[in-house]
C-alpha positions in Angstrom: 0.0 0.0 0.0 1.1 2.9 -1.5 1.9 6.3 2.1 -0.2 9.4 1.5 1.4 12.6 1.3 -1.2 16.1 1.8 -0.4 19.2 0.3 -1.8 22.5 0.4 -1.3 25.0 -2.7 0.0 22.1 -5.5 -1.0 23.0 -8.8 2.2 25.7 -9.0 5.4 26.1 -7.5 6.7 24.5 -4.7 3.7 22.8 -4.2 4.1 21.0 -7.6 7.0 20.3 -7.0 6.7 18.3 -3.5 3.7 16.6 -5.2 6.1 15.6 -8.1 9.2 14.4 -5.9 6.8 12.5 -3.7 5.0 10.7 -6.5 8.4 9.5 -8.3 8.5 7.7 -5.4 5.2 6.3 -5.1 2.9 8.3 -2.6 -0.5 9.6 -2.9 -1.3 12.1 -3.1 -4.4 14.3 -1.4 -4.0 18.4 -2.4 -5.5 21.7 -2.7 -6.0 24.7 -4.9 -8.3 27.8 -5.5 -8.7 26.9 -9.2 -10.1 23.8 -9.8 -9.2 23.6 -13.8 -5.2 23.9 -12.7 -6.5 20.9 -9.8 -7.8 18.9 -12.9 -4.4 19.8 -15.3 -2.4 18.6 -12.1 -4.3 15.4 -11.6 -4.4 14.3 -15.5 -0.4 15.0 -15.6 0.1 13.0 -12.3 -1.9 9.8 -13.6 -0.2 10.2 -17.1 3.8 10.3 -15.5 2.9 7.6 -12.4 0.2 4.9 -12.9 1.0 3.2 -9.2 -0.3 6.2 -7.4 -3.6 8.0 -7.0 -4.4 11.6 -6.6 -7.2 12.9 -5.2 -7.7 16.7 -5.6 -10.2 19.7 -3.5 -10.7 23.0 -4.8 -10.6 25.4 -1.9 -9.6 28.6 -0.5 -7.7 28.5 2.6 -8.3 32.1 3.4 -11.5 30.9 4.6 -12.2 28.9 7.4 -15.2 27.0 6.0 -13.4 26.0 3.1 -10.3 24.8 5.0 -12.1 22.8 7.2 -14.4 21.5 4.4 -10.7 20.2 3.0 -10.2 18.7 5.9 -12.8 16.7 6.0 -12.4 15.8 2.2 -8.9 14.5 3.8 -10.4 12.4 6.4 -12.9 10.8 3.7 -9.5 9.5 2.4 -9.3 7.0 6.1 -5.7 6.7 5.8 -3.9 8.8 8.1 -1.3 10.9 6.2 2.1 9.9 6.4 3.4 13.5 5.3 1.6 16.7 5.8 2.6 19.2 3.4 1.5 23.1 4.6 3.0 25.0 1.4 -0.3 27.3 0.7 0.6 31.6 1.2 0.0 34.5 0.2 2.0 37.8 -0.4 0.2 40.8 -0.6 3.1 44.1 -1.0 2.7 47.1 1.2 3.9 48.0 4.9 2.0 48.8 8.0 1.1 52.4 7.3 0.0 52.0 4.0 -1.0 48.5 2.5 -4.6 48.1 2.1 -7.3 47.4 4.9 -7.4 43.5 5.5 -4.6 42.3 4.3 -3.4 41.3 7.3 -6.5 39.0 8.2 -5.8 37.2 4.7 -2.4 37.0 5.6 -2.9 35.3 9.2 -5.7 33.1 7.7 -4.2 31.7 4.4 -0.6 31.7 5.9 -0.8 30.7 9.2 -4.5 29.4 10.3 -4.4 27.0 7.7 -1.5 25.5 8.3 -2.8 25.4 12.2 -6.2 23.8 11.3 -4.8 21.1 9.0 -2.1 20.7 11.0 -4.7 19.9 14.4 -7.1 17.4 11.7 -4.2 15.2 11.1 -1.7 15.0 13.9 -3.7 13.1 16.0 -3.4 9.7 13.8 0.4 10.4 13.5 0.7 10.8 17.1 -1.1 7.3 17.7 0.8 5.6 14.8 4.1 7.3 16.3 5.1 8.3 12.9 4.5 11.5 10.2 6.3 14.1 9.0 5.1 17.9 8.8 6.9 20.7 6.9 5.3 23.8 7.2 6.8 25.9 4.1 8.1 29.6 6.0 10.7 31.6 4.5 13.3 33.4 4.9 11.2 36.6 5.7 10.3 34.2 9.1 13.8 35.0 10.0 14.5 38.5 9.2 11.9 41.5 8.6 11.9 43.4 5.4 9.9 46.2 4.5 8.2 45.2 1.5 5.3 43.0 2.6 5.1 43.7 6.2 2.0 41.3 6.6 3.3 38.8 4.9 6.4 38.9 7.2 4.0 38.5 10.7 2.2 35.9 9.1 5.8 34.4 8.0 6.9 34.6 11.6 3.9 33.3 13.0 4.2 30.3 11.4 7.8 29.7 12.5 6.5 30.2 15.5 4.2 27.6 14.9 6.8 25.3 14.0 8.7 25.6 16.6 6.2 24.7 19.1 4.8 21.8 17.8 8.0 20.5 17.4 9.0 20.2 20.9 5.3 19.0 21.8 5.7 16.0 19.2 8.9 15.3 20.4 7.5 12.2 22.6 5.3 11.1 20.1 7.3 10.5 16.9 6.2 12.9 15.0 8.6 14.8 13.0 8.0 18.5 12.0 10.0 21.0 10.0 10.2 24.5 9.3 11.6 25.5 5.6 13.0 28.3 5.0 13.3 29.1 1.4 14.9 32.3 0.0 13.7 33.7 -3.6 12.4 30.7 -5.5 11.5 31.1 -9.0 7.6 30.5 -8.8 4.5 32.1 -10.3 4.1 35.0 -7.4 7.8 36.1 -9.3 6.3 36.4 -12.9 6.5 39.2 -15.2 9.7 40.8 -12.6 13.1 41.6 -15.1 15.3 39.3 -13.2 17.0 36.5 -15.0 15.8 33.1 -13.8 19.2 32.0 -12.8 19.0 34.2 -9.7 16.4 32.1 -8.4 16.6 28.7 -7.0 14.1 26.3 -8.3 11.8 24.6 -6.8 12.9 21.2 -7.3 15.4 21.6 -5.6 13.4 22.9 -1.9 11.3 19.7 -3.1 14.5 17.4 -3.3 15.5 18.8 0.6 11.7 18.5 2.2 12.5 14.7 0.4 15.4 13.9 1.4 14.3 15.1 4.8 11.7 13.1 5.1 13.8 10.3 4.0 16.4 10.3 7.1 15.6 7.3 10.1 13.5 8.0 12.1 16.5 8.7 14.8 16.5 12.4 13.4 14.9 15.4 12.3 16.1 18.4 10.6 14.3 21.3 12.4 14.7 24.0 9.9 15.8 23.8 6.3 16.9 27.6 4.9 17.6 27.8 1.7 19.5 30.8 -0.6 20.1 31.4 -4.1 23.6 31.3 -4.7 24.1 35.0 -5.2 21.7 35.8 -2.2 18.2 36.9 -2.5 17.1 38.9 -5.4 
């Protein structure tokens, strides 16, 4: 029997990409997305590439509470308890605290953080009884240092570092392993139509091949936080 692997966000980006990595090696998958006709573009290409798996997909928007917790019920539906849980959905809105645009904070906090909570809460308790799972909650590196260009995007960042943290010392006894990555500048669709040559970007495969081989170490360690740089710094 094939482990399940939930992911939030996985029709683009980083969230493809984890989906990707994890199907090569033969999990299902169970994932996310605002737009269902990218959900149903990500589902044909994943049953085309790897015939062992299945894929089952939710359209959703994790800003809202009803629809997260309607995903999360979707993921119970499933009766397997996930073996990796994947928290990659965010949102960047660009602005600081004077000036950026009444609400954005509450979107910020909801998609980027209370998500991640709520899933988080719906699925640990199987792990904790198996003794086993893996969580990566996808941060960045504006979780570890404050820049003024998206100043609720930041709190929310650091928030869910915060997060992290936490329920990694109160999994600790149970098994459970959870990590925090950190990725610099990553070349994904939130970057489109900016004049900066894609080679100042990492890729996304690659924070995909780290939350992998992450997950792949014995169960004897855990790498708490994974941060990640372009080679010539952040753009």
């Amino acid at each position: 029997m094939n482990k399940l692997i939930v992911v939030t966000g996985g029709t683009k980006g980083i969230g493809k990409a984890v989906i990707t990595a994890f199907a090569s090696n033969n999990f299902d998958i169970i994932t996310c997305a605002r737009n269902g006709d990218d959900l149903e573009r990500l589902k044909k290409e994943i049953n085309n590439s790897y015939s062992s798996v299945s894929i089952h997909v939710f359209k959703a928007d994790l800003s809202k509470k009803e629809e997260t917790m309607q995903f999360v019920e979707f993921i119970k539906s499933s009766a397997k308890v996930p073996d990796v849980l994947v928290n990659n959905t965010g949102v960047f809105f660009p602005g600081q605290v004077h000036n950026e645009d009444e609400g954005v904070l509450e979107k910020s906090m909801e998609t980027n953080l209370y998500s991640a909570y709520r899933i988080s809460r719906a699925v640990i308790g199987g792990m904790m009884e198996r003794k086993s799972g893996s969580i990566f909650n996808i941060c960045s590196v504006a979780s570890i240092e404050p820049y003024t260009r998206g100043a609720s995007y930041c709190m929310s960042k650091f928030a869910l570092l915060g997060m992290t943290k936490v329920l990694r010392e109160e999994m600790k006894e149970f098994g459970v392993k959870v990590t925090a990555v950190i990725p610099g500048s990553t070349l994904t669709a939130s970057w489109e139509g900016v004049d900066i040559p894609e080679e100042d970007f990492m890729k996304s495969e690659d924070v995909a091949e780290a939350i992998y081989s992450t997950y792949s170490l014995s169960k004897n360690t855990v790498i708490e936080e994974i941060v990640m740089r372009p080679q010539k710094g952040d753009v």
